[in-house]
N, C-alpha and C positions, 0 to 999 in steps of 0.2 A: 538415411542414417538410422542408426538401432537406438532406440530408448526406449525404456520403461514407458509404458503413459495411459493413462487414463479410456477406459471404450466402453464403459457404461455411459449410456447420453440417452432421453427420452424424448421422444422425437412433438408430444403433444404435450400440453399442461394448461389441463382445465380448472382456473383457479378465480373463480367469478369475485370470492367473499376477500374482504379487506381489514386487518382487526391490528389497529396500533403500526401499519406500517408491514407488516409480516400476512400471509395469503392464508387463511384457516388451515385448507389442507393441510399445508405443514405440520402445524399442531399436534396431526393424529398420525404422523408417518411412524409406521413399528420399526425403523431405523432407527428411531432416539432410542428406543428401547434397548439396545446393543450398548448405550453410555455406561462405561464404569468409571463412575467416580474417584477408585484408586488407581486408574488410565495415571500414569506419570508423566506425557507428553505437555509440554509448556510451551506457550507461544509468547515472545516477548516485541512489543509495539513501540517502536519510536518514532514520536512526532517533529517532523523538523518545521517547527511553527513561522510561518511569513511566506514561506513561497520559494524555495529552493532553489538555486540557476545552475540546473543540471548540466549545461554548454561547459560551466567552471570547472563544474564537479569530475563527471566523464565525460573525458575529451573527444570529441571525432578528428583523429589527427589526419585521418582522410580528405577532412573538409578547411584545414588547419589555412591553406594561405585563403582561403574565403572568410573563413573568422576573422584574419587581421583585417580586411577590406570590412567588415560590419561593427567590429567590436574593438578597434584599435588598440584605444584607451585602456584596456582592461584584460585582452588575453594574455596568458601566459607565456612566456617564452619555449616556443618548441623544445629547443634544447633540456629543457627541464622537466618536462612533461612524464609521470611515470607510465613506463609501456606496460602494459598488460596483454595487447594483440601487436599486432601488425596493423591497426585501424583505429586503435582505440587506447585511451590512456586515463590516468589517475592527476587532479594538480599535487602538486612537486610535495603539500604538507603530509600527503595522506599516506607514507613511508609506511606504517603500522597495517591502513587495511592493504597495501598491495601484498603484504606478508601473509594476509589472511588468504585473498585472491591465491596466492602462489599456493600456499596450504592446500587447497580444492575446498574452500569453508565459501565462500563468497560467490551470489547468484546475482547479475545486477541485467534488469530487464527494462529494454528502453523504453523510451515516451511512453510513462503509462499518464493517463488522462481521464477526460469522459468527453460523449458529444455531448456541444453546446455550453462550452467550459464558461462558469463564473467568473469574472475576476475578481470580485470581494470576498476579503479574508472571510468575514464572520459565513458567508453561503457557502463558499468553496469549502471551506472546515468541515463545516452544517454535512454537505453532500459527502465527502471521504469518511465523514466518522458515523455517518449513518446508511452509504452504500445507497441510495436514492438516485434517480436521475435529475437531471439538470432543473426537470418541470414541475417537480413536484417535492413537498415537504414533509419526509418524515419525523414523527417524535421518539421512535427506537433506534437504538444502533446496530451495527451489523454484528458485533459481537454478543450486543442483548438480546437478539430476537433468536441466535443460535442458544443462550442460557434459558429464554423463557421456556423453551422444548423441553429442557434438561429440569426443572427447578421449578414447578408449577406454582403460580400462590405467591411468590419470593413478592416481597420481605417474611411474609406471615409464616412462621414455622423453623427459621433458618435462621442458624447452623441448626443443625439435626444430626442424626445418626451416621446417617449416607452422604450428607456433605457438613462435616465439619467446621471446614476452614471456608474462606472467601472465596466463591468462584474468582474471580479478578481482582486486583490491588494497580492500585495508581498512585506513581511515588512524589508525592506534590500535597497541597492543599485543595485540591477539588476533583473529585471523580470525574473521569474522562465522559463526553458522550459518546462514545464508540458502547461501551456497555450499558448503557442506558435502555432498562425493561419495560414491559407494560406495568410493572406494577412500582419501578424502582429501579434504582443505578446498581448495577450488581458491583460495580467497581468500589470496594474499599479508599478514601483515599490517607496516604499514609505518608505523612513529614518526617518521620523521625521513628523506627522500631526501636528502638531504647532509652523512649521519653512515652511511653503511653501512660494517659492518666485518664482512671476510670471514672466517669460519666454518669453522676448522681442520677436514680433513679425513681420517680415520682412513687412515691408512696398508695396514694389511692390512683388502681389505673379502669375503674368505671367513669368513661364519660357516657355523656347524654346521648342519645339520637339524634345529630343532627350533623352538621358540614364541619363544625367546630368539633364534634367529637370524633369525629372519622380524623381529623388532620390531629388532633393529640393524640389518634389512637398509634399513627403513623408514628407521630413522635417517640412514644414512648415504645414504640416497636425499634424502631433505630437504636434509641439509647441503648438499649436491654440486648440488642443484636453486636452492636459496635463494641461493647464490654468482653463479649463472650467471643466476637472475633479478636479483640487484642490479647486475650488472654492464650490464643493460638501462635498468636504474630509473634509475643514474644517470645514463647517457647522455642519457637524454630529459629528464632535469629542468639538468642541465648548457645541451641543445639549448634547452629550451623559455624562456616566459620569458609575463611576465603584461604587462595592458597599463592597466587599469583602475585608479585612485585609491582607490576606494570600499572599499576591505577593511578593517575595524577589526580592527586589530593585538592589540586584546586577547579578541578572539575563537577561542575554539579550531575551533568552526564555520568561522569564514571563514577562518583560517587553511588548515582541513583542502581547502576547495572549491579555494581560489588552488592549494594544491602540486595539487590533482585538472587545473586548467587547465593547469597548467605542463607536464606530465607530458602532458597529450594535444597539447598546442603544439608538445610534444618526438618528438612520431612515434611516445608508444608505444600499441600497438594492444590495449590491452587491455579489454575490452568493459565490465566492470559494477566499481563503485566505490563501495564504502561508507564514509558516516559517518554523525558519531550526535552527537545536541545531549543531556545528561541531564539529570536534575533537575526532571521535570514530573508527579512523584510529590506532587502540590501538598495534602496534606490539610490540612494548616494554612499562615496565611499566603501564601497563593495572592495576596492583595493586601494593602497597605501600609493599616492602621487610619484612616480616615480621607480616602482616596484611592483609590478602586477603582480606577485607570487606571497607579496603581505596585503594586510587591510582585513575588513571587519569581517569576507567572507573565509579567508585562510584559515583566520581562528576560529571560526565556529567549525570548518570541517577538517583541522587538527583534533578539535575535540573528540567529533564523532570519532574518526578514526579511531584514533588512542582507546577510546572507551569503549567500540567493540572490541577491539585487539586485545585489551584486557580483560573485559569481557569472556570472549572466548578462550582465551588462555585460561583463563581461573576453573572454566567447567570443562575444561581438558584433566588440570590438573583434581580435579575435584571427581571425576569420571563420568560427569553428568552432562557431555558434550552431546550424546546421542539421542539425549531426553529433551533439548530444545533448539526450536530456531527462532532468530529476532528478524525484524522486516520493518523496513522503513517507508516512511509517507510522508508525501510534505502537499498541500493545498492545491499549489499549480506550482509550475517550472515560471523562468521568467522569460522576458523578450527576447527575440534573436542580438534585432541591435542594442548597441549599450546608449546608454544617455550623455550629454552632460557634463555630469555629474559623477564619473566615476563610477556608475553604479547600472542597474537593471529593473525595470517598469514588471507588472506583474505579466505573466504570459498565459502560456497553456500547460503542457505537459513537461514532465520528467522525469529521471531515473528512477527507479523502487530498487532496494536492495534486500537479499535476504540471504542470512548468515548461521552458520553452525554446520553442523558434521553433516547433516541431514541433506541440503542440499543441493540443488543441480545447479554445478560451478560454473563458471564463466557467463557469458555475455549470449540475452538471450533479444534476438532482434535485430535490428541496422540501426548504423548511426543515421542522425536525422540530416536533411540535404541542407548545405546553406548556401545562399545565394545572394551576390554584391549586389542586387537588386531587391534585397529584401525588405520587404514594407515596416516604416517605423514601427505599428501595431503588432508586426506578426511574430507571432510564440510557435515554438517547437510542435508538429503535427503531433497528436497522437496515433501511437500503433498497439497497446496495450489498453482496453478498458480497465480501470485497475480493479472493477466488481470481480473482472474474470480471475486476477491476482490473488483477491481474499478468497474465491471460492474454490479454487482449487488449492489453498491450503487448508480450507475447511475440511475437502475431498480429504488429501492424502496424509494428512495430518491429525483430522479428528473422524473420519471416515465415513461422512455423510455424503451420501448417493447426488448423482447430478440436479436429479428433480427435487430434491430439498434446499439446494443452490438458488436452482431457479425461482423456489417459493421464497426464500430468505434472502435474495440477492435481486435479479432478474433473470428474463424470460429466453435474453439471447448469450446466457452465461457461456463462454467458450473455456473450456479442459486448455490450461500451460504447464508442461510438466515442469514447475518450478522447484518440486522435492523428488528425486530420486534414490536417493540411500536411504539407510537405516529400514530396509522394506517399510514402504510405505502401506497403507491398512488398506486400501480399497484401488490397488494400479494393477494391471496387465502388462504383460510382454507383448508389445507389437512394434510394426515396421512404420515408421512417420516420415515421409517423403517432403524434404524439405525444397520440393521443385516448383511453387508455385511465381508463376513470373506477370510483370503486367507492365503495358508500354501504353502511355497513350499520344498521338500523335494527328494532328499535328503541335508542336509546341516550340514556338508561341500559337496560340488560335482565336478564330476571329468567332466565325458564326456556328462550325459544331467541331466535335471532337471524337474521334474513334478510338477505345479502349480493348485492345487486344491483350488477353488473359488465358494463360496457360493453366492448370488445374490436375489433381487427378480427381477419382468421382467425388462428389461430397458438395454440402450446401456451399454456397459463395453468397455474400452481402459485398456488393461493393453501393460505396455511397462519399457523395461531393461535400466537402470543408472548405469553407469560407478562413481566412487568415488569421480570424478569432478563435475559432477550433468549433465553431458551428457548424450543424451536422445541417446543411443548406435541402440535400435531396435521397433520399436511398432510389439509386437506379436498377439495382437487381436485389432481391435476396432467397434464391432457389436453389432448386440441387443443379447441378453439371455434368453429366458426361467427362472421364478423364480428357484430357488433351486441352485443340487451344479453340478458342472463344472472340468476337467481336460483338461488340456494341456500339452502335452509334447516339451520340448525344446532342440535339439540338443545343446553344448554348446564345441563341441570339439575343435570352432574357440576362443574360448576365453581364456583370457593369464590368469597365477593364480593370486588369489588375490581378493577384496571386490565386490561387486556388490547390488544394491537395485532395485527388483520388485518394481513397481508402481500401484495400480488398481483403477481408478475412474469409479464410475458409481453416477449414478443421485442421488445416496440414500447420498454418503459417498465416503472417499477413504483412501487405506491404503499399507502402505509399511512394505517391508521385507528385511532385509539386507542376504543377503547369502555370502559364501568364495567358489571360486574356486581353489582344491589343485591338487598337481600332479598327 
């Protein structure tokens, strides 16, 4: 199949030194240097805070009479299901994003994840909003250590000439850590643009030399900075102005996206915009006794809905649909099986969505496999790293080279061409051959397992997941010869029970669930 896509890719990266979470190199790449601050490109972030249950959300109507055998309690009724494919569906509330989908506005990429998935909120969060692995603890976020390149020094010196307004705004009472710098949260946070009140500033600002004056010095650097950013915020929300009907007023979502519209209507230039929907922490009560198509998860993703749908309507009508795309995250996906209760336990992976003019529609990946033998514990495999998700809207979006990726992200970043319109700033025309196939048999198996894998040339990683989303073994990760592939897997160390093959190569990637029996 022909797409646009991405073939810069560097094959080595020698990055020894470590500074806040971000690899020095970066630092001095002459690619930042190419950042124009009057760039108008906007990225807008929503957090679906608790843990998402992407099985609710998009449906695998492929897998649909296997759901009702795991998930009884709680699936939807096929009959109601909105089609988007021949495989795949929307629940019945989300009438507004399937209009977006039909549009060609709406990209939704499955099981994205990580190896070695957390299941607690506060790490799982920790790890999405600062793009780290599973092992390790960053203090930047992934959106901050792409501003530190941009904004050296920040807080000291800023707003300035060159960057006036707030690189990022977070519409809430506390700035996001997704923007969180080495020196500072670049993130503004903002309750109310038409309630700012400015922010008495200390009179004498020489402190002393010491740990106390450094932390007033901070202080009174925020005050004196937060003043002269509001003084931006309101101008533009004063300037701007929405144009769209569709906003449900009792929404705090669509409330937060309308001031996001108003605010960019209004000329201010400021690049990445976070909100956040909560309450999809759904262990119980996930659906209404009686009515699987109401209950506490329906209404939270009516909301979403409505609020992109509105959303994007408004920067249609406003003509600022080609200047941004929004993209959703949420912590982990939930359990396969339902509980109890009505509801769903924390899992592994699930859906990312990503919306506006810009780009690449429909459905990217396979539905995930389900099985009436699925383990209490077991959550949605991952097929999507989602580092590789933000990096390649970093790529086509803000135009930074693969190997800046890899320094600001990680080292096995893989190119998804998630944006194809609006010419993207750093993509190529080539041919992506979405043929890569992989079987492994026998299954069920006892003491080993053979993995035959079709490919054309190009690196391959395949590697073994435990039912937790644990990355157990990497058994290959080398280049291949086009065509097809066998490996044999001793498996006599492994206890009985679920397991899922993973195989990414540069084309595609794809998973297999297998059972080990006695």
């Amino acid at each position: 199949m022909k797409r646009r896509s991405f073939i810069k890719r560097s094959s080595t990266v020698a990055l020894p030194m470590v500074l806040g979470g971000v690899k020095v190199e970066a630092l001095n790449n002459p690619f930042f240097n190419a950042f124009d601050s009057n760039d108008d490109r906007v990225l807008v972030l929503i957090q679906l805070d608790g843990g998402n249950d992407g099985l609710n959300m998009v449906i695998p109507k492929d897998q649909y009479s296997n759901l009702v055998e795991v998930r009884s309690n709680i699936v939807v009724p096929e009959s109601q299901i909105l089609d988007l494919t021949d495989t795949v569906g929307l629940h019945p509330v989300m009438s507004d994003l399937k209009n977006v989908f039909d549009d060609g506005k709406l990209g939704i990429i499955q099981s994205a994840g990580y190896p070695n998935q957390n299941r607690s909120h506060f790490r799982s969060t920790d790890i999405w909003q600062t793009g780290s692995s599973a092992e390790e603890v960053w203090t930047t976020g992934w959106i901050g250590r792409y501003f530190d390149t941009l904004a050296p020094n920040y807080p000291t010196g800023y707003p300035n000439e060159e960057f006036p307004d707030p690189l990022a705004i977070t519409l809430g009472f506390s700035a996001n850590e997704t923007c969180e710098g080495t020196g500072g949260n670049f993130s503004i946070a903002l309750a109310d643009p038409d309630n700012l009140t400015a922010l008495a500033t200390p009179i004498n600002n020489d402190n002393i030399d010491s740990c106390f004056g450094e932390k007033m010095d901070f202080l009174v650097t925020s005050i004196v900075q937060t003043n002269a950013y509001n003084e931006v915020i309101e101008t533009a929300s004063e300037n701007g102005n929405n144009l769209s009907t569709k906003y449900n007023e009792e929404s705090r979502l669509a409330e937060s996206l309308k001031v996001v519209a108003r605010l960019i209507a209004g000329g201010l230039q400021t690049k990445v915009y976070v909100v956040s929907l909560g309450g999809f922490d759904t262990h119980a009560d996930q659906v209404a006794d009686g009515d699987t198509t109401t209950g506490e998860h329906a209404v939270l993703l009516q909301q979403l809905s409505e609020a992109i749908c509105a959303f994007q309507d408004d920067l249609q009508l406003l003509g600022l649909d080609d200047r941004v795309v929004g993209m959703t995250y949420s912590e982990f996906g939930r359990r396969i099986r339902s509980n109890d209760g009505l509801g769903t336990d924390h899992g592994t992976a699930a859906p990312m969505m990503l919306f506006g003019s810009c780009v690449n529609p429909g459905i990217m990946g396979t539905n995930p496999e389900i099985s009436v033998d699925v383990d209490n514990q077991e959550g949605v495999p991952m097929q999507f790293d989602f580092r590789s998700i933000y990096g390649s809207v970093l790529v086509d979006w803000f135009g930074l080279e693969a190997s800046t990726v890899q320094s600001l992200l990680f080292e096995d970043f893989q190119y998804v061409p998630v944006l194809l319109e609006c010419s993207p700033v750093n993509s190529t025309e080539i041919i992506v051959e979405d043929n890569i196939k992989m079987e492994v048999f026998p299954n069920p198996f006892n003491q080993s397992v053979s993995i035959e894998f079709t490919v054309p040339n190009g690196h391959v990683k395949i590697s073994l997941f435990d039912v937790l989303g644990s990355q157990l073994k990497v058994i290959t990760s080398q280049r291949f010869n086009a065509g097809t592939h066998t490996i044999q897997m001793d498996t006599r160390h492994l206890s009985t029970g679920s397991y899922y093959y993973h195989i990414q190569t540069d084309h595609g990637r794809q998973v297999k669930r297998v059972v080990k029996v006695r």
